[in-house]
BAKEGU-50868 format. One record per atom (N, C-alpha, C): residue in three letters; y, z, x. Coordinates in steps of 0.02 Angstrom, whole numbers, plus 50000, padded with zeros to 5 digits. Atoms other than C-alpha are relative to their C-alpha. Example, Ala and Ser with C-alpha at 12.3 -4.5 7.8 and 13.67 -1.06 7.14 Angstrom:
Ala499415000050045;Ala497755039050615;Ala500605000050045;Ser499414999749958;Ser499475035750684;Ser500555003749961;
***
This chain:
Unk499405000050042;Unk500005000050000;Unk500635000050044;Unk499634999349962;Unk501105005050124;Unk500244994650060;Unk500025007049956;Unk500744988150238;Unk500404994449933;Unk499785004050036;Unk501104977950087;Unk500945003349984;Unk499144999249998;Unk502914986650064;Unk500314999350071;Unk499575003349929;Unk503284983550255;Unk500024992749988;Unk500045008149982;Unk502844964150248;Unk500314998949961;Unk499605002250032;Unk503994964150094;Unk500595003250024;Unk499264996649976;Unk505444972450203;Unk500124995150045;Unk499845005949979;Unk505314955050302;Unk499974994449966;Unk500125006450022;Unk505784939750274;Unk499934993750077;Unk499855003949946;Unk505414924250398;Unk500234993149960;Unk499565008550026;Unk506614909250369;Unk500044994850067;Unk499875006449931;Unk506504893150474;Unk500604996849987;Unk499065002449990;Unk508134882650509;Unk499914997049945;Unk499775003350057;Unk507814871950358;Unk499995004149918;Unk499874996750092;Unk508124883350198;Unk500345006950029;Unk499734992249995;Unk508994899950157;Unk499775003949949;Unk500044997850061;Unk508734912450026;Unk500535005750016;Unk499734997650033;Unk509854921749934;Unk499805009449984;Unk500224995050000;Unk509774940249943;Unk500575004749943;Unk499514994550058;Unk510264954349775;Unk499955003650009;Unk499974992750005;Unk510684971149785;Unk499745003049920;Unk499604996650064;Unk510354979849629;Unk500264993349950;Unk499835003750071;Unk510634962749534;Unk500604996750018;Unk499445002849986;Unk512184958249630;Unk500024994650067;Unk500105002749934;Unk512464946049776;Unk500095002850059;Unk499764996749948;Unk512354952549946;Unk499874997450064;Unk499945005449944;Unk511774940350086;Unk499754993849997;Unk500445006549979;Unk511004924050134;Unk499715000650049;Unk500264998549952;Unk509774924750247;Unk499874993850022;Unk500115006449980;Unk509764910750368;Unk499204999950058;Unk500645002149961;Unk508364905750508;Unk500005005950026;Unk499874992849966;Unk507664919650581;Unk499565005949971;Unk500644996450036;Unk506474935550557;Unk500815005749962;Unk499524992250024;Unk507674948150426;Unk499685005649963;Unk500294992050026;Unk507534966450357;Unk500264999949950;Unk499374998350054;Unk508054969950179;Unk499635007449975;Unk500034992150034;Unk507874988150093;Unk499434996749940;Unk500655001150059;Unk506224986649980;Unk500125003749932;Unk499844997450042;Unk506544991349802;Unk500724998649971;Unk499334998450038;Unk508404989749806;Unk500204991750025;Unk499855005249996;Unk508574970749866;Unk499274996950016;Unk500525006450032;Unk507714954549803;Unk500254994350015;Unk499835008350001;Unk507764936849822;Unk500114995249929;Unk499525003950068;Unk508854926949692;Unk499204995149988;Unk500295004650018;Unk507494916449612;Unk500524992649966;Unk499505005950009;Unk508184897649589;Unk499484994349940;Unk500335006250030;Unk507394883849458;Unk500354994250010;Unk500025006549955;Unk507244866649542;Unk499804995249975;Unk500515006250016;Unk506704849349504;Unk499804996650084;Unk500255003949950;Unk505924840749641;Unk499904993349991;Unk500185007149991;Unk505824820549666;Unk499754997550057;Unk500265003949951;Unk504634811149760;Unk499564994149972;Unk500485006250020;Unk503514795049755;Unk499415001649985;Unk500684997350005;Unk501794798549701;Unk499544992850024;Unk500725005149984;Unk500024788949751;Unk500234994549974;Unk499715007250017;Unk500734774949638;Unk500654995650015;Unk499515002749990;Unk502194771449721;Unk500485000849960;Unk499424997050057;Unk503234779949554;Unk500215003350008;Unk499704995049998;Unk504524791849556;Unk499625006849942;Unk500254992150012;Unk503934809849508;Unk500305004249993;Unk499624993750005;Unk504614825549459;Unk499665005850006;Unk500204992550001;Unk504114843649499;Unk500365003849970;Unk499864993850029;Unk504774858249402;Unk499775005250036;Unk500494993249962;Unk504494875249494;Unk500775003550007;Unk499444994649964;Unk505574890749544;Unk500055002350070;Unk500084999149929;Unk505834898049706;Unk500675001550011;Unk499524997149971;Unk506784908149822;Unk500244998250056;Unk499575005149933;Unk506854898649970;Unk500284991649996;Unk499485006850016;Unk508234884049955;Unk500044995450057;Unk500405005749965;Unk507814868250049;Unk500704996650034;Unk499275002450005;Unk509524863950143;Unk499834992850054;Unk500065007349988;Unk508814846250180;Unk500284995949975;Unk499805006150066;Unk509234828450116;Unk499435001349937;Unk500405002850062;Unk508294826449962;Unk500224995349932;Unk499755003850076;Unk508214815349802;Unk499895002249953;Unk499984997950040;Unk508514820849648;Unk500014993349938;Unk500125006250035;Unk507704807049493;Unk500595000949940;Unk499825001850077;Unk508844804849348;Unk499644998749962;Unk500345002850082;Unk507994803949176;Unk500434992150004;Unk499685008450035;Unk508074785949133;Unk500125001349934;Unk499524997250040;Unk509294785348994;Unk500254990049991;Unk499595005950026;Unk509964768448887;Unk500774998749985;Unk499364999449983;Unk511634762948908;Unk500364991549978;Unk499745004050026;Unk512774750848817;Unk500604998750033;Unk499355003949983;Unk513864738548889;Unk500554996649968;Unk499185001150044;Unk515714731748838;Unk499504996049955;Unk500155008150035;Unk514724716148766;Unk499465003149960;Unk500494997650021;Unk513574725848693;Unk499104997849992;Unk500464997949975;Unk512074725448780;Unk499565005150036;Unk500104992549988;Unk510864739248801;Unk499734999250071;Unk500284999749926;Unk510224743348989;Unk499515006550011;Unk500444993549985;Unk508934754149046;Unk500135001650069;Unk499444997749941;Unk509784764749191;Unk499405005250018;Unk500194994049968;Unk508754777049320;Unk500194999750040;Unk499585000749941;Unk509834782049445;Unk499465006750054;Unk500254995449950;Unk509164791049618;Unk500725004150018;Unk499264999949947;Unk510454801949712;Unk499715005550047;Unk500434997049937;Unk509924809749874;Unk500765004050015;Unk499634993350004;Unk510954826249903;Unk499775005150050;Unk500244995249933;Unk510864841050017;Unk500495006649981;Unk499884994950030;Unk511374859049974;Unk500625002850042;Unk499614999649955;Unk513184862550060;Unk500295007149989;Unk499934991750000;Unk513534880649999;Unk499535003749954;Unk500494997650027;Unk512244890849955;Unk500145005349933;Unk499774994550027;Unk512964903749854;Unk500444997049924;Unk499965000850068;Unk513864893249737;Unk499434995149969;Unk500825004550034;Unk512234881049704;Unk499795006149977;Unk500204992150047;Unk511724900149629;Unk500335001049938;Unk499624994750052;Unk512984907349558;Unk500574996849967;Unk499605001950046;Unk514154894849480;Unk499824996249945;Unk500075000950078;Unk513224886749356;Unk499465003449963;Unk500724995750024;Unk511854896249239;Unk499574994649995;Unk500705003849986;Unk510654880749255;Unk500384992950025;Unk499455003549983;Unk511564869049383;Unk499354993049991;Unk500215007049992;Unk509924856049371;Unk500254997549935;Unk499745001950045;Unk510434853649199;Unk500574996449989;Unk499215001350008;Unk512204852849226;Unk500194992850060;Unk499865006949993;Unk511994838549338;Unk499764994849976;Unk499975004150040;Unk511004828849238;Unk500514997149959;Unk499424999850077;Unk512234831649076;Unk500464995850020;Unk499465003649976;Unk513554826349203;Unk500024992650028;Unk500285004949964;Unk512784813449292;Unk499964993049942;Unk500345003250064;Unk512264803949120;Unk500464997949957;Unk499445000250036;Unk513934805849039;Unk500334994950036;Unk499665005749968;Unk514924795449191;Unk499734995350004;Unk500515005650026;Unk513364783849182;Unk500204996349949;Unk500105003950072;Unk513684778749019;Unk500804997049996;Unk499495001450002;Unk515584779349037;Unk500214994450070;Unk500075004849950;Unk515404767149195;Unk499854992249984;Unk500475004550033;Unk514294755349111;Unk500414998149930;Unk499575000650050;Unk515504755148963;Unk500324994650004;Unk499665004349987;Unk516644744649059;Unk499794996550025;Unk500385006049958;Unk515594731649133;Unk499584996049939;Unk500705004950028;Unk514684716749055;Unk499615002250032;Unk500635001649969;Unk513014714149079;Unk499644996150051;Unk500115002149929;Unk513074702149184;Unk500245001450085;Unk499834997849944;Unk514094711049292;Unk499795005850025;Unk500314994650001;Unk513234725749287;Unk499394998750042;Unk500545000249968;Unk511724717149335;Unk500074997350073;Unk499805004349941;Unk512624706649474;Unk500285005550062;Unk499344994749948;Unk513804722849567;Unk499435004849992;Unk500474993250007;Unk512264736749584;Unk500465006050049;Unk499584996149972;Unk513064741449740;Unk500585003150011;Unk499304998450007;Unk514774741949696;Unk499875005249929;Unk500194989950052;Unk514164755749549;Unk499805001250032;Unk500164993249959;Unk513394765349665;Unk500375004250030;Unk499244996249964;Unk514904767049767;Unk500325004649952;Unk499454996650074;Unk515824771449605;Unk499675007049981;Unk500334994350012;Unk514614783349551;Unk500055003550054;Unk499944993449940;Unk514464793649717;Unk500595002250012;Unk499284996449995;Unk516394794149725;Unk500195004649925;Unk499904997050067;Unk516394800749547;Unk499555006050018;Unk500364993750002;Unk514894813649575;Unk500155004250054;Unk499604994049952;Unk515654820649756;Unk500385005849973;Unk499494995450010;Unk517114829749695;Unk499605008749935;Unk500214992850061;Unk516114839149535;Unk499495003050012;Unk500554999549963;Unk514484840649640;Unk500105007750024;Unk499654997649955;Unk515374848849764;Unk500405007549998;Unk499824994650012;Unk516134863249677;Unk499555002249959;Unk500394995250004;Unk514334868549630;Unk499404999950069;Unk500534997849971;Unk513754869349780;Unk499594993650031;Unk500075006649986;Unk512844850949811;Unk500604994250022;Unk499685008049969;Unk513464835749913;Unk499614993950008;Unk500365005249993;Unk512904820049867;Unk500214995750052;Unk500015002949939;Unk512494808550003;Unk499934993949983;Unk500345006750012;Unk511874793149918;Unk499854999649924;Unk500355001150079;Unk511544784449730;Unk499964994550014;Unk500235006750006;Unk510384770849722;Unk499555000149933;Unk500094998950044;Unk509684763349556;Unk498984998850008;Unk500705000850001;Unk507424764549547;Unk499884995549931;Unk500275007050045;Unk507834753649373;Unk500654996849973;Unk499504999850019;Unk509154744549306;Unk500014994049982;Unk500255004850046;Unk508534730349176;Unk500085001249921;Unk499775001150070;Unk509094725948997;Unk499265004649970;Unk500654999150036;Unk507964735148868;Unk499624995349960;Unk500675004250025;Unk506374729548794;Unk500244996949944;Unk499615002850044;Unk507304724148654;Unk500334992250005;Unk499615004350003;Unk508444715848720;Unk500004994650030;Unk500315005849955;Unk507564706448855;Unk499674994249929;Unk500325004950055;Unk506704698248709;Unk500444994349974;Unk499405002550019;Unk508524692948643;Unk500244994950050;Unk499785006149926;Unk509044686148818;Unk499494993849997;Unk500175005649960;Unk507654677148848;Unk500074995649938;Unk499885007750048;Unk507784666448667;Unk500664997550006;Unk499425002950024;Unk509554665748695;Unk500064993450086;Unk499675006249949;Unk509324657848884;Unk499414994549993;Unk500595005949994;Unk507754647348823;Unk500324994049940;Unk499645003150035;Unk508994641748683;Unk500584996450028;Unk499675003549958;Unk510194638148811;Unk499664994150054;Unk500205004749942;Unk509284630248930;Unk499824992049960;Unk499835005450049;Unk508794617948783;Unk500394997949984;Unk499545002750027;Unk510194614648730;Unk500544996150081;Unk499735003149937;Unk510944611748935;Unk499584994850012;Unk500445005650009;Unk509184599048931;Unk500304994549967;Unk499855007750043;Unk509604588948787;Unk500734998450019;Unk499465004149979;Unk511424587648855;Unk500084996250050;Unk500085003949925;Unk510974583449025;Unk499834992749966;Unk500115005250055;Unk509834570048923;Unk500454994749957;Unk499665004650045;Unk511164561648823;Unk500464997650036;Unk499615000849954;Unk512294562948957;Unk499744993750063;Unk500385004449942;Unk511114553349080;Unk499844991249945;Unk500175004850035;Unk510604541548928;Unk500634994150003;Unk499265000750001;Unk512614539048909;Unk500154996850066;Unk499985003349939;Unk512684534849092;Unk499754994650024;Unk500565008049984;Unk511254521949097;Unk500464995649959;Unk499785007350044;Unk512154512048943;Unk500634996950036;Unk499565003549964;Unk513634512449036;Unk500204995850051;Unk500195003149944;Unk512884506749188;Unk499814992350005;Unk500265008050026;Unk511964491549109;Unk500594997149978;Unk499495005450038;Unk513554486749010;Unk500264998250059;Unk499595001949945;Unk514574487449191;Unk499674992550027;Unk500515005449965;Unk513004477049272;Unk499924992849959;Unk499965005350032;Unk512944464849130;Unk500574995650022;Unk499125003150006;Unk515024461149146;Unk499994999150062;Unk499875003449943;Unk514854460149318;Unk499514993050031;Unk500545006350005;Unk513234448749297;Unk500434992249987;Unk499455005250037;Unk514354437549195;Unk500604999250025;Unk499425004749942;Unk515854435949304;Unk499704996450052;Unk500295002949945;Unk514824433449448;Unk499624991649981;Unk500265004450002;Unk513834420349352;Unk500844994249983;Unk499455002750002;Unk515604413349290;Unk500324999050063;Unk499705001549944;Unk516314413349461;Unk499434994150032;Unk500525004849945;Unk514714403549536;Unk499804994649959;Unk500175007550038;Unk514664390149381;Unk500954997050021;Unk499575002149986;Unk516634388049423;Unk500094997050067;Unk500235002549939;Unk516084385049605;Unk499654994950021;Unk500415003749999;Unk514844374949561;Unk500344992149975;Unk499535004550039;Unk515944363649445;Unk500394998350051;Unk499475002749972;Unk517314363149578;Unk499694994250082;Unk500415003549963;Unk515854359749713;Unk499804991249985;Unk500225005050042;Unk515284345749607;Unk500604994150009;Unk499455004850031;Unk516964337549558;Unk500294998150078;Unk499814998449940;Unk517384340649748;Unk499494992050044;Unk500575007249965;Unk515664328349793;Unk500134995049957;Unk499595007450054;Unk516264316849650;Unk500454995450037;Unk499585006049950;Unk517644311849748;Unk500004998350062;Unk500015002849908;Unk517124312149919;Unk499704993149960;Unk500445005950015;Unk515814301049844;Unk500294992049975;Unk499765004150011;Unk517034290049744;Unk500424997350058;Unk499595004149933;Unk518144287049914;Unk499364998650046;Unk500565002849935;Unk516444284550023;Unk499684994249947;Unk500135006550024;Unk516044272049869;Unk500634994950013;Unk499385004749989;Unk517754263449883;Unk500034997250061;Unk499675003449912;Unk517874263750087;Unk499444996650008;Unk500645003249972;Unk516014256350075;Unk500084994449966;Unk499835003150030;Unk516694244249941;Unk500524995250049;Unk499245004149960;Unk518434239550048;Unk499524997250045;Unk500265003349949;Unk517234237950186;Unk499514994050008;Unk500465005950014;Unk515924224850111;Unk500494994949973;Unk499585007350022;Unk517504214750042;Unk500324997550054;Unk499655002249950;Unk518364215950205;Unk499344994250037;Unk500655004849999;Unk516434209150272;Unk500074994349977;Unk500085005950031;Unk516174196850159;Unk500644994949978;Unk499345003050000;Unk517994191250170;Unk500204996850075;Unk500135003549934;Unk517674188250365;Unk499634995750001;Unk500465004950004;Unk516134179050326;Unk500154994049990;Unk499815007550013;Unk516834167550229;Unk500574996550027;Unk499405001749947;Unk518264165450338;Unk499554994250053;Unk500385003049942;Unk517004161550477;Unk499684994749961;Unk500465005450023;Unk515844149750369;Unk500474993749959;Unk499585005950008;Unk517464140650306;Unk499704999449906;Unk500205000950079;Unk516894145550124;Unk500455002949950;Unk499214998250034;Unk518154148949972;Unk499445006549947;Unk500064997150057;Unk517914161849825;Unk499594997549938;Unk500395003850089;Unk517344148149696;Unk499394999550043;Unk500795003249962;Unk515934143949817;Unk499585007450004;Unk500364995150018;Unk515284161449819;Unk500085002449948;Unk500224998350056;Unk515514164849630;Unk499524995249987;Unk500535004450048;Unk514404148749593;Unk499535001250039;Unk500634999749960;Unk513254153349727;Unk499725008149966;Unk500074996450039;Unk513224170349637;Unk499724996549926;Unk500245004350063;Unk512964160649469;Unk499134997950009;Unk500635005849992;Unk511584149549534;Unk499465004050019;Unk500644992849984;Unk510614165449602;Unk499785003049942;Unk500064995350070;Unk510724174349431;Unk499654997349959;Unk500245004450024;Unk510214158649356;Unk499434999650020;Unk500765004549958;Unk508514156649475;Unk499805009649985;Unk500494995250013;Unk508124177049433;Unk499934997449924;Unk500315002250061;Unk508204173149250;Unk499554998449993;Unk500725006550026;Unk507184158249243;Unk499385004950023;Unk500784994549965;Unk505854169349372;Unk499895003449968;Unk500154994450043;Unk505894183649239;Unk499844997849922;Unk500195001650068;Unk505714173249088;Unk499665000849977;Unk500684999250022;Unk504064173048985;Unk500014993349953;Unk500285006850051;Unk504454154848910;Unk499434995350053;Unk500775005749983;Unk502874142648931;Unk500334992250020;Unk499695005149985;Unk504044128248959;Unk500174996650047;Unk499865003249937;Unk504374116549104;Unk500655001950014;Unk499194998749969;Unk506124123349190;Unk499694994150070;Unk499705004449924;Unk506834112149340;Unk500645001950023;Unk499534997549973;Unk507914119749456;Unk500344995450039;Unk499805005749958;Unk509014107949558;Unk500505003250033;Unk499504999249968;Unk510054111549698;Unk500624998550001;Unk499485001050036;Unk511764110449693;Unk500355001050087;Unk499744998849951;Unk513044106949828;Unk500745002749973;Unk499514997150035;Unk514504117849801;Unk500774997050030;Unk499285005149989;Unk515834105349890;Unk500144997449952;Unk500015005650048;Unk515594093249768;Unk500235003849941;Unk499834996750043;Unk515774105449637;Unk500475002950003;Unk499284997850001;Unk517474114849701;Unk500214994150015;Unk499615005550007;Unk517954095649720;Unk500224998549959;Unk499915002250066;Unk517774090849540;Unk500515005149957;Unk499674994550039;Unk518414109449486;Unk500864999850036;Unk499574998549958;Unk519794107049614;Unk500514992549961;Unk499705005350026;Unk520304088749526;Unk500164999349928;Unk499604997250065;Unk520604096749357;Unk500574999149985;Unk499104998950006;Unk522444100049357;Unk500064992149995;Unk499635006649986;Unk522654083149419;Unk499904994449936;Unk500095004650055;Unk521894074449278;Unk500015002849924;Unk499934996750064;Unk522084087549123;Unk500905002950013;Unk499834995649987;Unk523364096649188;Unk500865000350019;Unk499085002750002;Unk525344098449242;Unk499914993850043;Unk499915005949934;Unk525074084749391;Unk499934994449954;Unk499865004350036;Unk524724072949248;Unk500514997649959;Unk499445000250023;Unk526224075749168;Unk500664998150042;Unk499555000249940;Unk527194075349322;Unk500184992049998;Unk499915009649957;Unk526514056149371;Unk500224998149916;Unk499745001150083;Unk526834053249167;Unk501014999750015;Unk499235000850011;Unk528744056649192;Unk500114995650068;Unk499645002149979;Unk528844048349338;Unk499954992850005;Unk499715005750022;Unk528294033249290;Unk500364998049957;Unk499795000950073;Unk529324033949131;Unk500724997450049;Unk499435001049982;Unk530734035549254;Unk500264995150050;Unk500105007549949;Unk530184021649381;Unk500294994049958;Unk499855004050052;Unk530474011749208;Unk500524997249968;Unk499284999249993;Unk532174014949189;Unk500384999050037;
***
């Protein structure tokens, strides 16, 4: 009996925790690292109720509940209850915030609030909601880290005068509720249909316009290359008509030397023309009849054609007056 009231007149504290020592029901030290003595009977250790957060076997956040006298002046995390939370646009969110903390005066983490895990939830949950108030949803879901900031500068100052200093808030969830995910997704599977069939009409819209361009430029182009063609054309027309003419001048100039040289006139090559035309005929005919062709000398013939005038013609009239006037 007497062993068991000595080993409760020590306490051994290592550097990481303190406890809280009562007189009689009142505060009277902290006992830091170190072996201490307290009076048996007349001082006790403040009992404290705690939540504890850690990851369990599944990789999930966890909570412990328990009491205790020795106070843990480590980092630790402390889970937020996940808690639903309505944005300006009114969308609901499912919010679990972490916040990793560390115990900076021992005495008021005791003795200033009558259940301080409570009182930071309550508090914690309230600026949550009033944070999240002012934010869409999409911005909510887009800025995580810029709420966190916000939040830890908001929970320092009120933390802080019980006793806790938060060090850190990061979120373990922070996705539309089950609800509402349902809502999103018909409204972006309704969108996305509806950005489909515009793309679609839009692209359809583009092709017609494309073909009409390609047509009109089909059709100038073919209009420019029948106007080319036409001017090509009308262009070989007349070379052709001056290389028929200079091949023309040049067979009259020819055949105008020839007959120079052969001492032959014009009438003598139209009847020699004649008399040729005359000898294909007959060769092409199909009458059964005796033809006789006879040569023809074409002196004799511009002789006779050449003694016209003289005997039809003014020269007869001429010798007419002048014998009338020989007479006289």
């Amino acid at each position: 009996m007497i062993f068991v009231v000595v080993i409760k007149c020590f306490y051994f504290v290592s550097r990481e925790e303190a406890i809280v020592i009562e007189r009689l029901g009142r505060f009277h030290r902290i006992l830091t690292s170190g072996i201490h003595f307290v009076v048996p009977l007349i001082d006790a250790p403040r009992i404290v109720m705690w939540r504890s957060s850690a990851l369990n076997e599944h990789g999930k956040m966890s909570d412990d509940n328990f009491n205790f006298f020795r106070i843990d002046l480590r980092e630790c995390a402390f889970n937020f209850l996940q808690q639903e939370v309505m944005t300006n646009d009114g969308v609901l969110l499912d919010v679990n915030v972490v916040m990793r903390y560390k115990v900076s005066d021992v005495e008021k983490m005791v003795y200033e609030t009558d259940d301080l895990m409570s009182a930071l939830v309550n508090t914690a949950q309230g600026h949550i909601r009033e944070v999240f108030s002012n934010l869409s949803c999409a911005i909510a879901l887009q800025n995580q880290k810029e709420i966190c900031k916000m939040l830890e500068s908001e929970f320092k100052p009120i933390f802080t005068e019980w006793g806790v200093q938060a060090t850190g808030i990061s979120f373990a969830q922070l996705m539309p509720a089950e609800a509402t995910r349902e809502t999103l997704v018909g409204q972006i599977t309704a969108e996305h249909r509806k950005r489909g069939s515009a793309i679609k009409a839009e692209g359809r819209k583009t092709a017609m316009r494309l073909q009409a361009e390609g047509a009109k430029i089909t059709r100038l182009n073919m209009g420019l290359a029948e106007q080319e063609a036409t001017r090509k054309i009308s262009e070989g027309d007349a070379a052709a008509l001056v290389d028929l003419a200079r091949a023309e001048s040049s067979a009259l100039h020819t055949l105008a030397s020839t007959m120079r040289t052969d001492g032959a006139s014009s009438i003598d090559y139209m009847i020699a023309l004649r008399y040729m035309d005359t000898i294909n005929a007959i060769a092409q005919s199909k009458s059964s009849g005796h033809q006789f062709v006879l040569p023809y000398e074409s002196q004799s013939l511009r002789g006779l054609i050449k003694a016209l005038p003289k005997v039809y013609g003014r020269n007869q009239g001429a010798s007419k007056a002048g014998r009338r006037a020989n007479l006289e």
